[in-house]
N, C-alpha and C positions, 0 to 999 in steps of 0.2 A: 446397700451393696458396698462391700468394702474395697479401698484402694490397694492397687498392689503396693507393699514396698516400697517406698521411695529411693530412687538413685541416685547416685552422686551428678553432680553438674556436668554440663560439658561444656565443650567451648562455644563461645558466645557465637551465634549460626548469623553473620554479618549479612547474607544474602537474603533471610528475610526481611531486610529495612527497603520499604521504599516510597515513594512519594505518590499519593493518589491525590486527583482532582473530585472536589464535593460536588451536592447536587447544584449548591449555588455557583458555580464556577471557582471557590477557596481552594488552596491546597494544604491539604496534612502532610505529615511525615507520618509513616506507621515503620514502628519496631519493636524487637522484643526488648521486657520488660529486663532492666539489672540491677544488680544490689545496691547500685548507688543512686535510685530513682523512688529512693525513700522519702525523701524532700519533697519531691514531686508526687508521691502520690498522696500524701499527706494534704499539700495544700490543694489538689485537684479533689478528695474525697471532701473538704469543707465546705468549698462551691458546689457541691452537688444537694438540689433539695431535697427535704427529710422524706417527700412523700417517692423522689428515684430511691434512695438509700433504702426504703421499706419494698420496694419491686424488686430491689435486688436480694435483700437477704431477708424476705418475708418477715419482721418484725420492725420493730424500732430498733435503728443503730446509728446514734448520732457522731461516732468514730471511731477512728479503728486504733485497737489495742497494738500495743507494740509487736506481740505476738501475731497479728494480721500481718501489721507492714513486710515485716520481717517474710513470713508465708507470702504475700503478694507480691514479693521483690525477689524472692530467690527461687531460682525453675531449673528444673534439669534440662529443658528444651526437648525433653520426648513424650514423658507421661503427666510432666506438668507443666504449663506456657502460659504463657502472660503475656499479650500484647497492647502496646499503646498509640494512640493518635496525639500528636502534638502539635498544637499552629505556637510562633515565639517560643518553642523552647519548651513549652508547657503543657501538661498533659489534658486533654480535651473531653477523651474516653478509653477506657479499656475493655477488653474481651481473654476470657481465660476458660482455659480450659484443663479436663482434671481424667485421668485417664481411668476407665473403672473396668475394661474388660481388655483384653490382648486389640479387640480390634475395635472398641467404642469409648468415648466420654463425654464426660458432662459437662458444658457450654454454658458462660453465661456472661452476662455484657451489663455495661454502666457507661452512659453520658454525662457529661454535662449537660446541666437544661440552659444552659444558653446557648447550646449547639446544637438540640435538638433538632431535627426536621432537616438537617445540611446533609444526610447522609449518608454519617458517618457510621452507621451500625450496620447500614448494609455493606459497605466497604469494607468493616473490620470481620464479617463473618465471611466475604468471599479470600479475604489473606487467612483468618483462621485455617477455613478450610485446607484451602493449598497446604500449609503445615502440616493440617494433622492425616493428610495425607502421605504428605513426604515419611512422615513416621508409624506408618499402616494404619493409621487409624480410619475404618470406614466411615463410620456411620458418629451420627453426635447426638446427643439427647439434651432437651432443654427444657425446664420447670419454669412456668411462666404462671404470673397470677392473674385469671380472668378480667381485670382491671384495666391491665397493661396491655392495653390496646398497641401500640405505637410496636411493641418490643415481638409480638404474637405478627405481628401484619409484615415485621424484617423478614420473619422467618418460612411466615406461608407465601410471600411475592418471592422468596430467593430461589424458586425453580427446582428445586432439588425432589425426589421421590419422598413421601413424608407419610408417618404414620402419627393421628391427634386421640389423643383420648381425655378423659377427664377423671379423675381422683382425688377424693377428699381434700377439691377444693380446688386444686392445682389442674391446669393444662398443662399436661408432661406431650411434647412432640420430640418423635423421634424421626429422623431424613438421613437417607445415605450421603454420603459427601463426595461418589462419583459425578464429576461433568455431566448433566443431560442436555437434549438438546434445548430444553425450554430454562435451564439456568444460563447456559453459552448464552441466549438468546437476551435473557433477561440483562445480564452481565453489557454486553455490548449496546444494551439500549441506553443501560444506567450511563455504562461510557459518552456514550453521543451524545444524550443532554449534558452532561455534566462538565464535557469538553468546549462543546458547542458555546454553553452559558462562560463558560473561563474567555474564551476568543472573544464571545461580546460585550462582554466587561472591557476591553478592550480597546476596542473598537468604537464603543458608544459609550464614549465615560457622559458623565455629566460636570467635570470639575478635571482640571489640568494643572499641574504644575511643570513648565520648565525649567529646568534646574541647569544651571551654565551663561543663561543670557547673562550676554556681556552688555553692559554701561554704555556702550557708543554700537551702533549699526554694524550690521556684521559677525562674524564666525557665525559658526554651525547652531547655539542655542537660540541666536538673536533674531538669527535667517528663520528658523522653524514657527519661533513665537509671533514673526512678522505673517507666516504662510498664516498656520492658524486663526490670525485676525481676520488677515485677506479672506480668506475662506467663508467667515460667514458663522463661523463655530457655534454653535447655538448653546455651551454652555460657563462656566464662570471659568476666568483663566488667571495664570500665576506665576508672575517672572520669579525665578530663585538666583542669590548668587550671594557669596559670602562679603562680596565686594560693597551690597548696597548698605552701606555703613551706616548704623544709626545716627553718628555723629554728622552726618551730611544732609542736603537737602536733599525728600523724599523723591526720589525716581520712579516714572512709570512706566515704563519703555514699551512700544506702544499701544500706549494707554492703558496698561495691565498694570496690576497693585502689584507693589516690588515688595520681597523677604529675601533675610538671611539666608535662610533656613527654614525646612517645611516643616520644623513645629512649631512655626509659626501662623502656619496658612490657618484661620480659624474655618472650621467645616471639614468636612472628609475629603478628601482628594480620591478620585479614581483612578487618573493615569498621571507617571510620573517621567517624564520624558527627561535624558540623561543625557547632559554634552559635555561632561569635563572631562579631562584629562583620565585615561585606565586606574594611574595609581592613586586618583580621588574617589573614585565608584564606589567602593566598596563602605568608607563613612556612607556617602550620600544614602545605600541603599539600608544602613542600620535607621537613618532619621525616616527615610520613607516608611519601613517597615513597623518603627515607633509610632508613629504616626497613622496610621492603618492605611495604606495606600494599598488600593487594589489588585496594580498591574504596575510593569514597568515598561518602558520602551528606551531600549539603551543604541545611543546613535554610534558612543564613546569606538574610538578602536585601540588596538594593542592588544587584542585577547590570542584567539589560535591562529589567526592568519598570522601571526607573529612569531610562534614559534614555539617550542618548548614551554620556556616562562609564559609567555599568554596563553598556551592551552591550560596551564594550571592555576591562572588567575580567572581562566571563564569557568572553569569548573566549579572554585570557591563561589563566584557571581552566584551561580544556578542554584547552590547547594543554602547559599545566604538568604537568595530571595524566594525561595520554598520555602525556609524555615518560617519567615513570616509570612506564608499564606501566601505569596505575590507568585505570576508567570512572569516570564521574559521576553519579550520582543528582541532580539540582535543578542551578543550583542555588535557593535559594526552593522548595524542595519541602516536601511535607506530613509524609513518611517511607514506608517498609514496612511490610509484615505480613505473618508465612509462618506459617500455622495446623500446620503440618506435627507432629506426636506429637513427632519427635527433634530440631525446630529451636525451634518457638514462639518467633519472633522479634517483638515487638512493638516495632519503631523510625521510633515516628511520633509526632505530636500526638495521637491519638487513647486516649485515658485506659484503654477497657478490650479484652482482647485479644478479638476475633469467636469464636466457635466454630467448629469445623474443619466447611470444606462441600465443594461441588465448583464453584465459583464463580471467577474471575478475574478483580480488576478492576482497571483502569490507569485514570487521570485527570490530566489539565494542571490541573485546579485541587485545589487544597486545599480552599476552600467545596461545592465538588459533591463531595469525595471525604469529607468532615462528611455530606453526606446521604445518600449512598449507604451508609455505614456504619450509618447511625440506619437508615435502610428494610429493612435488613435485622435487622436487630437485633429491631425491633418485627416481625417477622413472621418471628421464631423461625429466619431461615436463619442458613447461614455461608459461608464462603469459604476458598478454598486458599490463596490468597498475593495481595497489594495493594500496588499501585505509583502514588504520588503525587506525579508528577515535575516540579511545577514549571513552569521555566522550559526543560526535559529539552533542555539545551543539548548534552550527549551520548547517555545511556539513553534511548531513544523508547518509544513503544507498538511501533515496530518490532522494536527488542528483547525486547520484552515478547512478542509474539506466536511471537518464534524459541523464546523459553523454553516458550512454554504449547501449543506446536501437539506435543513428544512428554513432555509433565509429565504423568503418571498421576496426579497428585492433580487437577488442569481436568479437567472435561468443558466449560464454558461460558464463554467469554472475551468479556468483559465493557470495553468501552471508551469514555470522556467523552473526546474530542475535538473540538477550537480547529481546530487544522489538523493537516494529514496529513502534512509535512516533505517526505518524498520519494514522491509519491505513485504514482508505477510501483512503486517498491519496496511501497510498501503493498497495493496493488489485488495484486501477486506473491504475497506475503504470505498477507493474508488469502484468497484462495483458496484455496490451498494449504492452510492449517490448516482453513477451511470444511469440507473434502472430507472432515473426520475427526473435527471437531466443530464447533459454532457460533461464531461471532463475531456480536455484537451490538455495535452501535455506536449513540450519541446524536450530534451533531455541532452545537457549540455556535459560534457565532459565524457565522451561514448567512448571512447579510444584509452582515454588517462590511463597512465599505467599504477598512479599513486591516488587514493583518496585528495581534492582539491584544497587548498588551505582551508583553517576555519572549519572544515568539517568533521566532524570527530563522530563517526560510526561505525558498525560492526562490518565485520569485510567480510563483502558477497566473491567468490568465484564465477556466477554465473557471467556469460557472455552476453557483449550487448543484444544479439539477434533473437537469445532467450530471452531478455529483458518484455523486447517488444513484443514476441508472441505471447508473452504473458499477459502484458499491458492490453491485447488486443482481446483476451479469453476475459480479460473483469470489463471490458467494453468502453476501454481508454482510449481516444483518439493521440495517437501520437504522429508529433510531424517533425520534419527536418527543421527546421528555422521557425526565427521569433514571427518573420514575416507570415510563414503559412498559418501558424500557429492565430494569429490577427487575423489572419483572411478566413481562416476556417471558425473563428469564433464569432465575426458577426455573422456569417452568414446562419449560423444555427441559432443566434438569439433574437433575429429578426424572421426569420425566414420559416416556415413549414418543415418538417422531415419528411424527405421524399416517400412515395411507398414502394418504390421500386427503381430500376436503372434505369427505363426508357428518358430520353431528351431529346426534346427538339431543341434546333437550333437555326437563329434566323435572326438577320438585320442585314443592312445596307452595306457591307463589304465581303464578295465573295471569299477572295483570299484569305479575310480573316474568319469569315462563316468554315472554310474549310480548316485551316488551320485548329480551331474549337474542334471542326469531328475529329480529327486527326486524337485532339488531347484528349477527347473522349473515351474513342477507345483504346490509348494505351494508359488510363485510368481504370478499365475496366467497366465502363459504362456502356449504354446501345443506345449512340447515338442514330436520331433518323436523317434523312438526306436535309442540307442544310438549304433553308429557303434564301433566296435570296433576294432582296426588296429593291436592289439597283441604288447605284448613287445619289437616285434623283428622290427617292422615298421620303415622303412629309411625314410629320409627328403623326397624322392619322392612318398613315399606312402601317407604321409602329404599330399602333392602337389597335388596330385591329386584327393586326398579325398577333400578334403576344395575347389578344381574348381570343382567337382561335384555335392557339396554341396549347390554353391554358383549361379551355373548352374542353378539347379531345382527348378523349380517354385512352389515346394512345401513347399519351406522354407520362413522364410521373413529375420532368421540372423541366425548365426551360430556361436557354439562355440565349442574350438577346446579345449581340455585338453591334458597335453602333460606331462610326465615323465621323467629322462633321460634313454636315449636308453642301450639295451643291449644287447651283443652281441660280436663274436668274433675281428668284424669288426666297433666295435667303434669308429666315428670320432668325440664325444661328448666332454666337459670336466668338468666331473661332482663335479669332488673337486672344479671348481671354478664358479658352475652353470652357466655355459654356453651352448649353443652347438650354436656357428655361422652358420651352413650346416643349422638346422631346420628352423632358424629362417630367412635364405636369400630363403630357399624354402616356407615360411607363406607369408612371404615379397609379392613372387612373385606368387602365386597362386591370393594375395589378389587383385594384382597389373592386372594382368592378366584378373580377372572377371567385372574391371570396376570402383568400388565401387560402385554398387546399393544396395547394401546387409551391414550390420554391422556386424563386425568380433569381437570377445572377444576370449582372450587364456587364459587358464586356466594350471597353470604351478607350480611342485612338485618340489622344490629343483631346479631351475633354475634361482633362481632372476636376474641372471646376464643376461639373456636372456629375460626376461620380459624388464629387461631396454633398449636391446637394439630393442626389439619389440617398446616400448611404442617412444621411440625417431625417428621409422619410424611412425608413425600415427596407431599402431593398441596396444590398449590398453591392457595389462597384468594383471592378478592378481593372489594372491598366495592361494586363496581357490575361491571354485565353489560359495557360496553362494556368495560372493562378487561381482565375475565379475554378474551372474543372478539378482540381484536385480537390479544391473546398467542398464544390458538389459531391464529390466522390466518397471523400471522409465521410458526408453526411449522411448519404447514402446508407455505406458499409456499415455505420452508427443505427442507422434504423433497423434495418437489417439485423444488427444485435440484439435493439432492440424486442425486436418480433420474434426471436429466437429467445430471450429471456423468457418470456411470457408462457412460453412451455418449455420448463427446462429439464434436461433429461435425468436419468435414476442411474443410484449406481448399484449394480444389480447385484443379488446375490447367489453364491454357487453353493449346489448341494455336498457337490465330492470335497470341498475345501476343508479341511480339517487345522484352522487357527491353532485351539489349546494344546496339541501338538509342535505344532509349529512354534511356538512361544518357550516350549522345554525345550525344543532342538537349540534354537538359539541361546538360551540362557546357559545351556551345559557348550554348545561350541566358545560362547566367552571363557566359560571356566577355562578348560580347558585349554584357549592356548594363550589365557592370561592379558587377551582383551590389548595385544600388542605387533603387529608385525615384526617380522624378519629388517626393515628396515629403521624400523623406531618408530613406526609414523601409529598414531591412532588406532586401531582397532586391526582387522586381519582379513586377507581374502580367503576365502573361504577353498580346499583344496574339491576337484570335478567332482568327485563321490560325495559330497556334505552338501555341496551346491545343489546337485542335483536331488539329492533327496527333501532339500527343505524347499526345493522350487514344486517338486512332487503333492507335497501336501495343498500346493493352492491349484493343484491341477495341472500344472505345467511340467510336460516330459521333453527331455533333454534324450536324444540319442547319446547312446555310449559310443565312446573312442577305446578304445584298446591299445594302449601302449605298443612301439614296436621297435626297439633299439635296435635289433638285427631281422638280418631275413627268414631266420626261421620262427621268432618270436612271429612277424609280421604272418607268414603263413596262416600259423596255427592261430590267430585274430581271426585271418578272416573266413577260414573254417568255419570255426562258431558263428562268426556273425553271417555267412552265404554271399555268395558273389553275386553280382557284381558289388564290388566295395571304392573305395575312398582311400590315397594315401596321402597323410598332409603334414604340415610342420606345424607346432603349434609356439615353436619357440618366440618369443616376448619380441628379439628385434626385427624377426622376421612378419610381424603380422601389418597386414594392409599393407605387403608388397608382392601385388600382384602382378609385376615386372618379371619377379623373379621366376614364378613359372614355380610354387611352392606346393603346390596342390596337383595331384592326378587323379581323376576321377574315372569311373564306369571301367574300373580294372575289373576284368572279366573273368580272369581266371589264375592260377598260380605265377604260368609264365610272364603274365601282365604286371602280379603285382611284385616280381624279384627284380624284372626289369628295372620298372621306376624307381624302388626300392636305391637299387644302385646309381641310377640316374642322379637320384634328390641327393645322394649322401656325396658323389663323385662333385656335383655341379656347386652343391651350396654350406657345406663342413660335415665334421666326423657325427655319425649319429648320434651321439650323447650331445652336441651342441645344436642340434634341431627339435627332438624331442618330439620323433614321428611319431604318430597315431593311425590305425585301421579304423575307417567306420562306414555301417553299410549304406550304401546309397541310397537317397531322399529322391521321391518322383523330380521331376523337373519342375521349375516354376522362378519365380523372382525373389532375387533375394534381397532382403530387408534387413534390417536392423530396430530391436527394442531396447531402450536403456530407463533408467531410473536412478538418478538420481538425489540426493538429500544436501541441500545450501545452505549453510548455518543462517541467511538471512531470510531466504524466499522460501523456504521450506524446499517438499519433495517436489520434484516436476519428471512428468514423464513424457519421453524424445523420442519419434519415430523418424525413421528416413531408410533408403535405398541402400543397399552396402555397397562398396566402392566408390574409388577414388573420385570420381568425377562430383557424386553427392558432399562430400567431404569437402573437396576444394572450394564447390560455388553455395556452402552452407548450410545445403537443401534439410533440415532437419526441422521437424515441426514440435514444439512443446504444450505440453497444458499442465495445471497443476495437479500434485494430488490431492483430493480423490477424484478421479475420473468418471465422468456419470456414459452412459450412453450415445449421447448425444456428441460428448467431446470425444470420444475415441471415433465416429464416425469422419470429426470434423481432423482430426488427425492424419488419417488414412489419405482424405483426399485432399489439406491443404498445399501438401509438399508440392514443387514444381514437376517431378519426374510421376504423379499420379495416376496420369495416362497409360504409363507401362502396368499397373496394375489394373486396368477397365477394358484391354484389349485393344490397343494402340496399332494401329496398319494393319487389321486385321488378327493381332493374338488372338488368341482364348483368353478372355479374363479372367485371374484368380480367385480365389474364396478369400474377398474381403471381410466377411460376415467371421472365419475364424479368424481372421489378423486380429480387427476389431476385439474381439473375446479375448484372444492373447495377452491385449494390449490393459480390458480391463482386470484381468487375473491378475497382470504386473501391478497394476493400481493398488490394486485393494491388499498385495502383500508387502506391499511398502507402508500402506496407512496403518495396516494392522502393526504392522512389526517397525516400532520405530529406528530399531537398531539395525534394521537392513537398511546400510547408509547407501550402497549403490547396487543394482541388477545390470548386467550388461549380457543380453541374447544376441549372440553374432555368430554367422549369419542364422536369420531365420528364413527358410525358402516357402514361400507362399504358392502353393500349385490347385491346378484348376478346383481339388477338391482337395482343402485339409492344409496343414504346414507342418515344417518340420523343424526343430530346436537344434540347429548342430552344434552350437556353442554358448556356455553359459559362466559368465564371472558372477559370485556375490561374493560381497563385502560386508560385514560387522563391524560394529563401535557403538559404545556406549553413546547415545543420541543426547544432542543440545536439550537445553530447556524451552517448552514452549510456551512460551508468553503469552500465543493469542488464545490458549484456553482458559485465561488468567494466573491470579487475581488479576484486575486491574492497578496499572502500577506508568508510571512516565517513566521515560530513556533517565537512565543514571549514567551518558556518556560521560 
C-alpha cells in the first residue's frame, strides 16, 4: 500500500513531550523526534542487539544508512512521527509511525535491550496513540514477527479493539485507537504499579547518601543523618559534603563513611537526601543523576515559596532530575518516615523515629506534619510510612495514595492538604483506594483567595462546599482540623466499621453519658438512652455493661465515657490519670465480644488511661463530641462503603439523538467564531439554539415569547392560551425576587396589560427588562439544575431549590460527571430543604422519579458533548406529576484537554 505524499514539516508540536513513570518505578522523558537527534539516534541504534534490529526491519540491518537517519529524524508531525524515550539525555526507544490511509498507519517500535521489560513500549504506544489521534488517525496496523513475543504481548495487553491474522509469515494486527473501557482500565493499572513502585523506591531505599552534613553537630544535613542513625535504618548510609577534604583527617560523622562527592560513594545509591544551599542543588543533582541515584529528597528551600526566581529554579530541579530518571521529594520538604521492621528509615526533621502502626500520613506542610507526629505520639499510636512533601513540585499525595491503596503495612491514609494538583486524578484516586480502605483528608487553605506559596497548579474555580461534596461521592472522609483528622484515623485503623448508626451509650457519669447522646444526634447518629453505671461503678461493672452492650444486636458501636471512680474502695490513680483495673476490664470485655462492633471511650481527667487504651487498639478521647464525630465519619464511611458494592448505571435514553447533537454544536462554534460578545472563551448560546440542542437529549424547555409592548405581549399570549406568565428576563434583574419581577396565573388580556404596565412603570422602559409571555407550568417546587465544566475537576452536576434562601445557606448538592442512577437519587434528597420535595406538613410530594431523569439527561449531555462547557435550567418547577423547564442558559467553548483518558504523563507544572 503506498504512502500518500509526503508534506512539508510543521512546527515542532511541544505539547507532545512529557514525562512518564516505568514499570520499575524509572522515569523517561518521551518526545518527538528532531533533525538534530541524529547523534542520538545513531548511537542509541548501535546499543541495540542484532537480533531487536532483525524484529524490527525483518532482516539483517547492522546500521543505519545516512539516508535512514535522515528519514528517522525529519517528520512532518502528521502523516509521519517519530517518537523517543530518553533517561540522561539519551535515547532508550523509539516508536514511529507512517501514515498509509486518510484515517490508518503503520506502527512500529525499537528498545533498547537493556530497557527491556521497564515498560517502555507500553508507554510509548499509549502517547503514540494520543498523537495519532490528535491527527485523525483511527486505527494503526502493526507487522510483528511470530518470534517477537515481548513486542505481540505490548499490543494484545494494550486494551484497545484488535483484529490478528497471520500471512506469509508475519502477524499483521490491526486495533482502533479509540479509548475502550478495558484500555482506560489497562492504562490506570499500568499507572498504579508504576507509580506505586517510583514512591517505594523512595521510601525503602537500601543505601542513602546525605549530601550537606556539616563537619561539627548541627544544621539541617547533620540533624537528619543523626535522625537516621537514631532510627535504626537498616541500610548502608553516606555523609556527603565538599568540605571533607582529602587533605584532612578522615571524618565520619556519626559513625557514617564521609565523601566529597557521590561519585564517590562505591555501590548504587537509592536515595539522595539534599541540604545545601538552593543555588548549590542543581550541581549536586547533575552528580547524583551521574551517578544513578534512584530518587531525591530535597530538604533545601528557596524554590517557589520564594517567589518568582524560586518558582523557576524548582522547575529547572523537576525538569534536571527526570532527565535522569530521578522523582523528587520537596523541594522545601520536611522528610520521610517508613516504620517498616527491615527498612526503619527516619529521613526527616523530626528527631525521634514513630513507633510502627497502621497509619498513613502525607502533608504539604512541615509545621502540620510537627503536629500530627506530636498527636500521635502522645496517644501511644504509630504509623506505617510519612511523606512531608513540601513544595511536592513532583511526588504528590497522588503518588502517595498510588503507593498506600496496595501497602499491606496502611490500612488508614491519612492526608493535610493546600490543594489537590490534579483534581480528576485525585477524586480517581481516592475512590479507588476508598473502596479498600479509608482516606481521610483535612484541606487547609478552604477560603485562600490565591493559590498558597510553593504551590504551582492548575486553577480550579470550583467552591470549597463543591470541593467536599465531591470528596464525599469518591468516599473521602474529610474533616475540619489535624485534630479530628487524628481522632478519626485511629479509630478506623483499630476499630471495626460500624454496620449501621445505632449506639449505646454507657459509663459512670450521667451528665457526660448525656452530653454523648446529645453529640450523637446532632452527628446524625441513633443514639439509645444512655445507661448510666453511677459514680460508684467498679471495672466489673464496666465489663459487663460494654459485653452487653456489644452482645445486643441493637447496637452497631458503643461508647463508653468513664470518670475517675469513687469511693472508699478506690483502686484508681486519679493524680496521675490513670486507673489500670478499668482499663484491663475495657481491654477485655472488648477482647471478649470478638471485635464486630467499634468501641470509643470517652474519658474525664484520665489521659493516662486513654493512652494506655489507645496503645491496645481501642481509641480514647478526652471529650464526647470528639470521640462521636470520629464514630460518625465511620459510620457515614461504611455506609459508602455498602453503597459502593452496588453501584448504580448510567442509563441510557432511546429519544436521545447525540450525532446530531454533536453537528449542532460544531456548526454553533463555526458560526459565531467559538468567542463571546465579551472576549471571554466560547459563547452562550441565544434561547432558540439552547433549546433545540437541550431537545435532542430529551430535555423541553417551554417557550417565552418576547413582549416589548402591550400589544406584542397580547398577541404572545394568544398563541400560547391563558392563563400565562409575565416576567423580566433582563441579566441584572434575575434572583431578585424582592422586586416583585414575575406575575403569574394572568388570566386573561385585561390581567396581562395591567402587569404589563405595572412591571414597566415600577422597574425601567421595556427594552431594559426584556419581558417575556409564557404559558403557565402546573404548580409545584421549584428547583434548579446546572452543570457545569472546571478546567481541574472536570464536569460536576448541581442541584438545589431556587431562591434566595438556598443560595444564601449553600444548599446545593454536587456529583461528578457522569451521573449513574444511584447519584442522581442521592442528589435529590442530599440537599437540606429535601423535605419540601417528599411532602413536608402535609404537601403532595412531587415526581422526584422525573427530577431524578432530568437530572440524568443533563449528565449524559454534558459527558457526551464536551464542549457544552455549562447547562443552567432555572427555574425548573417539579409538580405532583411531571416538571417543567422554564429557563435554560448553554454555554459552548472549545473543551480542555483530558489528561485522565491519557497517555499517561506527570504534572509539567
Amino acid at each position: 500500500m503506498t504512502s500518500p505524499p509526503p508534506t512539508e514539516e510543521r512546527e515542532y508540536p511541544v505539547h507532545w513531550e512529557a514525562d512518564i513513570v516505568l514499570r520499575d518505578g524509572g522515569i523517561a522523558h518521551v518526545r518527538p523526534i528532531r533533525p538534530d537527534d541524529a547523534g542520538r539516534l545513531v548511537s542509541f541504534y548501535e546499543q541495540v542487539s542484532d537480533e531487536s534490529k532483525y524484529y524490527r526491519f525483518f532482516a539483517p540491518y547492522p546500521r543505519l544508512s545516512d539516508r535512514d537517519v535522515h528519514r528517522f529524524t525529519h517528520h512532518d508531525y502528521r502523516d509521519r512521527v517519530g517518537l523517543a524515550a530518553l533517561v540522561g539525555g539519551e535515547f532508550i526507544a523509539t516508536v514511529r509511525y507512517d501514515r498509509t490511509e486518510t484515517d490508518e498507519a503503520e506502527v512500529a517500535f525499537l528498545v533498547q535491550d537493556a530497557h527491556q521489560g521497564r515498560g517502555v513500549a507500553s508507554a510509548l504506544l499509549e502517547h503514540v496513540a494520543a498523537v495519532a489521534r490528535e491527527r485523525d488517525i483511527r486505527r494503526f496496523i502493526a507487522e510483528v514477527l511470530p518470534a517477537n513475543r515481548k513486542m505481540i504481548k505490548v499490543f494484545t495487553d494494550a486494551g484497545y479493539t484488535q483484529q490478528r491474522s497471520f500471512t506469509d509469515g508475519v502477524v499483521r494486527l490491526e486495533f482502533d485507537l479509540e479509548p475502550t473501557e478495558q484500555s482506560v482500565a489497562v492504562m490506570r493499572a499500568r499507572e498504579q504499579r508504576a507509580e506505586a513502585r517510583s514512591v517505594r523506591r523512595l521510601l525503602s531505599p537500601s543505601s542513602i547518601a546525605v549530601i550537606g552534613t556539616g563537619r561539627r553537630p548541627g544544621g539541617v544535613g547533620r540533624s537528619v543523618l543523626r535522625h537516621i542513625t537514631e532510627g535504626g535504618f537498616t541500610g548502608r548510609m553516606h555523609a556527603v559534603n565538599r568540605s571533607f577534604d582529602a587533605g584532612l583527617p578522615v571524618l565520619e560523622p556519626e559513625g557514617v563513611p564521609a565523601h566529597r562527592s557521590v561519585a564517590e560513594i562505591p555501590g548504587q545509591v537509592d536515595l539522595a537526601v539534599i541540604a545545601v544551599p538552593a543555588e548549590n542543588v542543581a550541581e549536586v543533582v547533575d552528580e547524583c543523576g551521574s551517578h544513578g541515584v534512584l530518587g531525591l529528597l530535597v530538604l533545601s528551600s528557596g524554590y517557589a515559596e520564594s517567589g518568582p526566581e524560586g518558582n523557576r529554579r524548582q522547575r529547572a530541579l523537576v525538569r534536571q532530575a527526570r532527565s535522569y530518571g530521578m522523582r523528587v521529594i520537596g523541594p522545601n520538604a520536611f522528610g520521610v518516615l517508613n516504620s517498616a521492621a527491615d527498612v526503619r528509615l527516619n529521613a526527616s526533621l523530626a528527631p525521634e523515629m514513630p513507633q510502627a502502626g497502621r497509619l498513613g500520613l502525607f502533608t504539604q506542610s512541615g509545621a502540620i506534619g510537627i503536629a500530627m507526629l506530636s498527636g500521635l505520639h502522645r496517644r501511644g499510636a504509630g504509623l506505617s510510612s510519612f511523606v512531608s512533601a513540601g513544595n511536592r513540585a513532583d511526588v504528590s499525595g497522588n503518588d502517595i495514595l498510588q503507593y498506600w491503596h496496595d501497602d499491606p503495612a496502611t490500612d488508614v491514609a491519612l492526608l493535610y492538604l493546600e490543594t489537590l494538583g490534579n483534581p480528576r486524578k485525585f477524586y480517581r484516586l481516592a475512590r479507588r483506594t476508598a473502596a479498600v480502605k479509608p482516606v481521610v483528608v483535612v484541606k487547609g487553605a478552604r477560603h485562600f483567595a490565591a493559590t498558597p506559596p510553593g504551590h504551582t497548579v492548575p486553577v480550579t474555580r470550583i467552591p470549597d462546599s463543591t470541593v467536599s461534596a465531591l470528596l464525599r461521592q469518591a468516599g473521602v472522609i474529610r474533616t475540619d482540623t489535624v485534630t479530628e483528622l487524628l481522632d478519626t484515623g485511629l479509630l478506623l485503623s483499630c476499630q471495626p466499621l460500624p454496620s449501621g448508626s445505632r449506639v449505646a451509650v454507657l459509663g459512670n457519669s450521667e451528665s457526660l453519658g448525656l452530653l454523648t447522646y446529645d453529640a450523637c444526634l446532632t452527628a446524625g447518629l441513633e443514639p439509645a438512652r444512655p445507661a448510666d453505671l453511677t459514680t460508684s461503678a467498679a471495672p466489673e461493672d464496666f465489663h459487663a455493661a460494654l459485653g452487653a452492650a456489644l452482645r445486643d444486636p441493637a447496637h452497631d458501636a458503643v461508647v463508653v465515657t468513664a470518670i475517675p471512680r469513687v469511693g472508699d474502695e478506690l483502686q484508681g490513680h486519679p493524680e496521675t490519670g490513670d486507673d489500670p483495673d478499668l482499663a484491663a476490664a475495657l481491654e477485655r470485655a472488648v477482647a471478649e465480644a470478638g471485635g464486630g462492633k467499634p468501641v470509643a471511650i470517652v474519658h474525664t481527667a484520665l489521659e493516662a488511661m486513654g493512652t494506655r487504651l489507645a496503645a491496645a487498639g481501642i481509641p480514647a478521647y478526652a471529650a464526647a463530641e470528639r470521640a462521636v464525630k470520629a464514630l460518625a465519619q465511620a459510620a457515614a464511611y461504611a455506609q459508602w462503603r455498602r453503597d459502593a458494592a452496588t453501584p448504580g448505571k448510567v442509563p441510557e435514553f432511546d429519544d436521545v439523538d447525540g450525532a446530531a447533537a454533536r453537528l449542532d454544536v460544531a456548526r454553533l462554534l463555526k458560526d459565531t467564531g467559538e468567542r463571546a460578545a465579551d472576549g471571554a472563551p466560547g459563547v452562550t448560546l441565544d434561547e432558540a439554539s439552547a433549546a433545540a440542542l437541550l431537545a435532542r437529549y430529551g430535555i423541553a424547555v417551554r417557550s417565552a415569547l418576547p413582549a416589548p409592548d402591550v400589544a406584542t405581549a397580547l398577541d404572545a399570549a394568544r398563541r400560547l392560551g391563558y392563563p400565562v406568565a409575565l416576567k423580566t428576563t433582563a441579566p441584572h434583574l434575575r434572583h431578585r425576587a424582592d422586586l416583585g419581577a414575575v406575575r403569574l396565573d394572568l388570566a386573561d388580556p385585561d390581567d396581562l396589560r395591567r402587569a404589563h404596565e405595572e412591571l414597566t412603570a415600577r422597574l425601567g422602559k421595556p427594552e431594559e427588562l426584556h419581558l417575556v409571555v409564557q404559558a403557565m407550568a402546573p404548580r409545584g417546587v421549584d428547583t434548579v439544575v446546572r452543570a457545569t465544566v472546571d478546567p481541574g475537576a472536570g464536569a460536576v452536576l448541581s442541584f438545589g431549590l431556587a431562591g434566595a434562601a438556598s443560595e444564601l445557606l449553600g444548599d446545593t448538592a454536587h456529583r461528578l460527571v457522569p451521573a449513574t442512577d444511584r447519584d442522581a437519587a442521592q442528589l435529590v434528597r442530599s440537599i437540606r430543604a429535601a423535605p419540601l420535595l417528599f411532602g413536608w406538613h402535609g404537601a403532595e410530594p412531587v415526581d422526584t422519579a422525573a427530577l431524578e431523569e432530568l437530572l440524568l439527561r443533563v449528565s449524559l449531555l454534558v459527558d457526551d458533548l464536551p464542549e457544552v462547557v455549562s447547562v443552567d435550567l432555572e427555574p425548573v418547577v417539579v409538580a405532583a406529576e411531571g416538571l417543567t423547564v422554564l429557563g435554560a442558559s448553554v454555554r459552548l467553548a472549545r473543551p480542555p484537554a483530558r489528561t485522565d483518558l491519557g497517555p499517561r504523563a506527570l504534572s509539567s507544572f
